[in-house]
C-alpha positions in Angstrom: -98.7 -140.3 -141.7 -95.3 -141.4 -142.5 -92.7 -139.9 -144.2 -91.2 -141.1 -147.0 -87.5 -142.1 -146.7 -85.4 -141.3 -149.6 -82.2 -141.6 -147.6 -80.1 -144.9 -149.8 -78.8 -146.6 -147.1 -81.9 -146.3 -144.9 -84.0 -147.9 -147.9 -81.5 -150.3 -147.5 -81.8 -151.0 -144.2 -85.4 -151.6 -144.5 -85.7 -153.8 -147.6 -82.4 -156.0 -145.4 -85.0 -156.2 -141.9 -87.6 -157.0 -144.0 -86.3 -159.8 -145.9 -84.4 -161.0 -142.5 -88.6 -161.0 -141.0 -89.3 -162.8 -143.7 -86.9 -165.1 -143.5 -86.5 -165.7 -139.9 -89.8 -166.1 -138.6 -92.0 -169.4 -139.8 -93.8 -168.9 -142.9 -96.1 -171.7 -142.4 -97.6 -170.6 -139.6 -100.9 -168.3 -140.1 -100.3 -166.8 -136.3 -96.8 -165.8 -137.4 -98.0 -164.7 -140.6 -100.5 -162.1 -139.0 -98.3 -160.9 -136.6 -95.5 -160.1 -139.2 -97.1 -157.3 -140.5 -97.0 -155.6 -136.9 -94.1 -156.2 -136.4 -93.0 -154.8 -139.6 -94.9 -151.8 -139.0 -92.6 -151.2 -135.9 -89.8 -152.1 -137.8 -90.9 -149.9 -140.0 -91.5 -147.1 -137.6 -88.0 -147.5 -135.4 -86.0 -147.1 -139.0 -88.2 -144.0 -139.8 -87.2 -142.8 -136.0 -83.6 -143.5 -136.5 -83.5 -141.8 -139.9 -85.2 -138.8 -138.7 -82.5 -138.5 -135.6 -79.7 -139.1 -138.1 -81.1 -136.1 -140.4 -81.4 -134.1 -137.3 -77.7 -134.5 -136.5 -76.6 -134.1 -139.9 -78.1 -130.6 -139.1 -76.7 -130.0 -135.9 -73.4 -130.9 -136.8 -73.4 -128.8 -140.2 -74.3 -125.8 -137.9 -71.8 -126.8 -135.2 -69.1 -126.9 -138.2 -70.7 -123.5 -139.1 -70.8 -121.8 -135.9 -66.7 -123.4 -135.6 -66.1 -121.7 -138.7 -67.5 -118.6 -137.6 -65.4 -118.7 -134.0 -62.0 -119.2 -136.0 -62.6 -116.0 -138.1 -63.9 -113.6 -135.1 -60.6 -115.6 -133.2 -59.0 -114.2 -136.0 -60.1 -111.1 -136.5 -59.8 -110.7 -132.7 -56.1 -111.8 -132.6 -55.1 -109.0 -135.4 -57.1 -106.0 -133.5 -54.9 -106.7 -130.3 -52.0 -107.3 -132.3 -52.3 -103.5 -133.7 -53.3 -102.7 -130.3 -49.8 -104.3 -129.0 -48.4 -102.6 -131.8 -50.2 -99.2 -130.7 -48.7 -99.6 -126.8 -45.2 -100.1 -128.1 -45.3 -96.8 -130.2 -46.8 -94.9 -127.6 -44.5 -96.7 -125.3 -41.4 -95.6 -127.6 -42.6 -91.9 -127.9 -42.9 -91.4 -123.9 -39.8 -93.0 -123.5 -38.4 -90.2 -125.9 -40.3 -87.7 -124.1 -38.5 -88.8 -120.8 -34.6 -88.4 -122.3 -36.1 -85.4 -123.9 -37.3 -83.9 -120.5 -34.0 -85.4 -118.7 -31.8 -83.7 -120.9 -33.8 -80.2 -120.6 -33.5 -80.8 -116.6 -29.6 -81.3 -117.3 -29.4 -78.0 -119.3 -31.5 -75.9 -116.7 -28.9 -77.1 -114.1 -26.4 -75.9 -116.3 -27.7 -72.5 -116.9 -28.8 -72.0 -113.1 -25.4 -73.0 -112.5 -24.0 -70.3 -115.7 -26.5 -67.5 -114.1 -25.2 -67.9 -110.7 -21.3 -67.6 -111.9 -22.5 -64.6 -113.9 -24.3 -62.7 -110.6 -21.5 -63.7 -108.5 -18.9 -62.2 -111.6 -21.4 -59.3 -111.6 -21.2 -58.7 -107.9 -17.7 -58.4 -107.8 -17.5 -55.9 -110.5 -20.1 -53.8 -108.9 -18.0 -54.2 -105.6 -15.0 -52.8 -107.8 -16.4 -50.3 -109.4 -18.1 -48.9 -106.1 -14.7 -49.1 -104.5 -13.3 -46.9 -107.2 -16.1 -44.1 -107.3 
């Protein structure tokens, strides 16, 4: 059974190949005249095809502009988590970067007081040398 096309321009289309059947072929002639209806039928038939593909891309496109809208928000949502991420390295990149001047400066100090200790048990030596000396 057909369907029923409600579609403006469609119904358009038809009534237009219809009349231009009507017109066109020869309406004296009773062989014409019976075949016209058959050839309206497949007329008919290819506009009900055509109107059924173009419904069926006017779906497919509304769910490609659908599944294009949902891309550019998980693109989105996407670029802002690696964003924070970035933003995450660099703060973690800043606080070892701290850590390292912090750790170079305690290695700077312990050279200092290795060096401080060593004066101090060479200065204790000698006093121990000078006060044996005396005894």
């Amino acid at each position: 059974m057909p369907t029923v096309v409600t579609e403006p321009l469609v119904l358009r289309a038809v009534e237009v190949c219809r009349s231009a059947v009507n017109y066109t072929l020869f309406p004296y002639s009773p062989i014409l005249m019976t075949q016209q209806p058959d050839r309206l039928d497949r007329i008919e038939a290819t506009l009900e095809r055509v109107s059924q593909q173009l419904d069926n891309q006017v779906v497919v496109n509304a769910e490609l502009r659908q599944s294009t809208t949902e891309l550019r928000q998980s693109t989105a949502e996407l670029t802002q988590s690696v964003n924070e991420i970035a933003n995450s390295v660099n703060l973690l990149l800043q606080t070892v970067t701290i850590h390292q001047q912090n750790f170079e400066v305690l290695a700077v100090n312990m050279q200092q007081m290795q060096a401080s200790i060593l004066n101090l048990q060479t200065e204790n030596s000698r006093i121990l040398e000078i006060l044996e000396g005396q005894g």
